[in-house]
N, C-alpha and C positions, 0 to 999 in steps of 0.2 A: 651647357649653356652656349647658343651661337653669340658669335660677333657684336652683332644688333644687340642683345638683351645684357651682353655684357658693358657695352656699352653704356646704354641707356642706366644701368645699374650705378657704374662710377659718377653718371652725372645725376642720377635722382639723388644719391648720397651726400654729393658736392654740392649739388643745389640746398637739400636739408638740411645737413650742416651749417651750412653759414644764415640759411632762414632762421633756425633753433638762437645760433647765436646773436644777431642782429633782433629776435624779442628781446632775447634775455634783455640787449642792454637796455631796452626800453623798456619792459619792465622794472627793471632794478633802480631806472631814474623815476617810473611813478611813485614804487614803492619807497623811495627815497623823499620823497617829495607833496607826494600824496598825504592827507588825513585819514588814516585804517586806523582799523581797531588793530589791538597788537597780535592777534592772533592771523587777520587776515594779511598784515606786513611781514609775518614770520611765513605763513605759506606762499607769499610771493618771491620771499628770499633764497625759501628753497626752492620754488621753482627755477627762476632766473637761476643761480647755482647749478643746479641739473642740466638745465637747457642749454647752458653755457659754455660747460665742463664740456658734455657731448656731443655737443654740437660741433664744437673745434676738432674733437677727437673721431667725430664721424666724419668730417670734412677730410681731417687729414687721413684716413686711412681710407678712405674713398676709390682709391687704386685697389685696395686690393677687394673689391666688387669682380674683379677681372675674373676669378676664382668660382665657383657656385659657393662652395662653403665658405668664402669669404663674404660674398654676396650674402648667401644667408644671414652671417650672423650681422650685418649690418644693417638687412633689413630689422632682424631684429631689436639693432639699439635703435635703428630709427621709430618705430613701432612702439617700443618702449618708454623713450624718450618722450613722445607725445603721448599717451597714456598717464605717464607718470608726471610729468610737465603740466600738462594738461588739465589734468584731473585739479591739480592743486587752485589753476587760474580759474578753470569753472566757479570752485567753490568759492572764489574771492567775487569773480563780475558776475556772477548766476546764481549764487546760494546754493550750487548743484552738489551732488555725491561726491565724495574723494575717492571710493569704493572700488576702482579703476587702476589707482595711485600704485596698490600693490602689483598686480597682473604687469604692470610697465616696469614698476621697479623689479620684476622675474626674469622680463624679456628680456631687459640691458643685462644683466646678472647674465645669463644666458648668453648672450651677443657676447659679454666679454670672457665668455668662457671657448666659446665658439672659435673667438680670436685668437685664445691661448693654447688650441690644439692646432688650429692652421698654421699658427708659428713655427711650432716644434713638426710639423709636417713637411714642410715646404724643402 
């Protein structure tokens, strides 16, 4: 990976990151606040949760984007992340599919495995 795309890597991540985070909390204040049915307040919870959790967690490991296989595996929780994030907020503002939910919840699984062998790499 040159320079440029390593780059651009640490701050698409940095950027996502703290986007992921910054729904979360606004979702978790409509969900809070909001009239849902209990089942659409409990998928917004895990969302925000989700989005939250990795959000911070791809922001802060964002640095090592520097890496390809670092980079990889962060695309993949970024990937993930919205997928599975995602999918759940669909179902709450669109009525749409969660069906999605699993294939993102793989990718981060994946991402954080990815991270666990670059560790022990390095």
């Amino acid at each position: 990976m040159r320079t440029g795309e390593r780059n651009a890597t640490i701050r698409l991540a940095g950027f996502a990151g703290a986007l992921f985070a910054a729904a979360a909390v606004a979702l978790s204040a409509y969900a809070a606040h909001a009239v849902l049915e209990p089942q659409a307040r409990e998928r917004l919870i895990t969302a925000t949760l989700f989005a939250f959790g990795h959000g911070v967690a791809i922001a802060a490991l964002a640095r090592h984007g520097a890496h390809w296989f670092g980079g990889l595996a962060l695309i993949a929780m970024l990937l993930g992340t919205l997928l599975f994030a995602g999918s759940l907020v669909g179902a709450v503002f669109a009525h749409a599919s969660t069906s999605l939910a699993p294939i993102g919840g793989m990718l981060v699984i994946a991402g954080w495995l990815m991270l666990a062998v670059y560790a022990l790499r390095r």
